[in-house]
N, C-alpha and C positions, 0 to 999 in steps of 0.2 A: 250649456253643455257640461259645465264642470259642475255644476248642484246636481244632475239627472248622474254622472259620472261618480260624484261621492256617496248618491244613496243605495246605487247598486252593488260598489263596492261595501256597504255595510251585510250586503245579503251575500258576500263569498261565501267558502268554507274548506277551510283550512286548521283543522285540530290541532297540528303542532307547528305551523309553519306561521312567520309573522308577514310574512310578505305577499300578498292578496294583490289580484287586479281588477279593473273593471273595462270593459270595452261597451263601444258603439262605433257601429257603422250605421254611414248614410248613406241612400242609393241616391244615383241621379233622380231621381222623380222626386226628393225627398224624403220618403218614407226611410225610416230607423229602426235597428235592433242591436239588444241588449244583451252582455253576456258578462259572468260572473266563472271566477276561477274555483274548481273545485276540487279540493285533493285527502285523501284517503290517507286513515291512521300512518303505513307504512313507506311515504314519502316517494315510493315505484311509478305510482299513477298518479297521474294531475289530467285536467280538461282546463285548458289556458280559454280564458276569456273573451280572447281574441277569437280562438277556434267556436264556442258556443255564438256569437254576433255572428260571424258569417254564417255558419250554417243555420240558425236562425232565418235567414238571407234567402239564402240558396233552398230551404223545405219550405220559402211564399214564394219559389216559382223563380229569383233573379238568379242571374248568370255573371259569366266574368264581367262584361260591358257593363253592367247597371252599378259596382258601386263605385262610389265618390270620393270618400274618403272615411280614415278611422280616425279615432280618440281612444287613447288606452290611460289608465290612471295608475299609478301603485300605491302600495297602501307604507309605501314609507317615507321620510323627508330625501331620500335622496333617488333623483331623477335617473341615477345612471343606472339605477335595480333594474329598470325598465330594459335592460341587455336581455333578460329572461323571459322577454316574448315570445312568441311563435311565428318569427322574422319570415320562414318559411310557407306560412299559410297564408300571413297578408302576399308577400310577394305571389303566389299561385292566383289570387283571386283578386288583386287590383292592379290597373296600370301602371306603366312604372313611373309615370307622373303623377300617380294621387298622391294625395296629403295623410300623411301621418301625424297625428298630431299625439304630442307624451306628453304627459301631468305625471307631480309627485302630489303628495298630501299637502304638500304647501301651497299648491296651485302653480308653483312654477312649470315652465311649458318650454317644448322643443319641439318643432315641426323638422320632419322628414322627408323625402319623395320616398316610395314604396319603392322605386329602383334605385336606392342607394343602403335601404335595409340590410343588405346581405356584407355591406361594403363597410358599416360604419361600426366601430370600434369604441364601443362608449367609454 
């Protein structure tokens, strides 16, 4: 997960910002999708990572029931950057028992429940 995790993260884009993400979500059946953080010259607009995986997700047809769990990566050595998620979109679209899983560049890792996203204070 973490090699598929570091090559999507090479495909973000981000023109002035150093701090990129990569996600994937897995559905209960297995099947996976991929999303990469995107953000424009003027720092207003960003599309989080997170949010392209799931919808990803949700335009082959799943719903809230079908995923399983995430993996989000950032693209710096420190795991707490990972606070600048889109806490609010995984919570909307996973249980609040799935698994979160966080990676920094370093490969260190921090699992989460999706119901304590909103709760945790990095």
């Amino acid at each position: 997960m973490v090699n598929e995790l570091e090559r999507l993260l090479s495909n973000s884009h981000s023109p002035n910002d150093t701090i990129c993400f990569s996600s994937i979500v897995i559905m209960k059946d297995g099947s996976s999708f991929g999303g990469v953080t995107v953000k424009n010259d003027i720092y207003r607009d960003a599309i989080y990572a997170e949010q392209v995986a799931i919808a990803r997700a949700i335009t082959a047809g799943y719903k809230y029931n079908d995923f399983n769990e995430i993996h989000i990566m950032v693209s710096t050595n420190n795991i707490n950057d990972l606070r600048h998620i889109n806490k609010d979109m995984i919570t909307e679209h996973f249980e609040p028992s799935s698994e979160v899983f966080l990676y920094d560049k370093n490969r260190n890792m921090r699992v989460l429940k999706a119901g304590h996203l909103l709760f945790n204070i990095y």
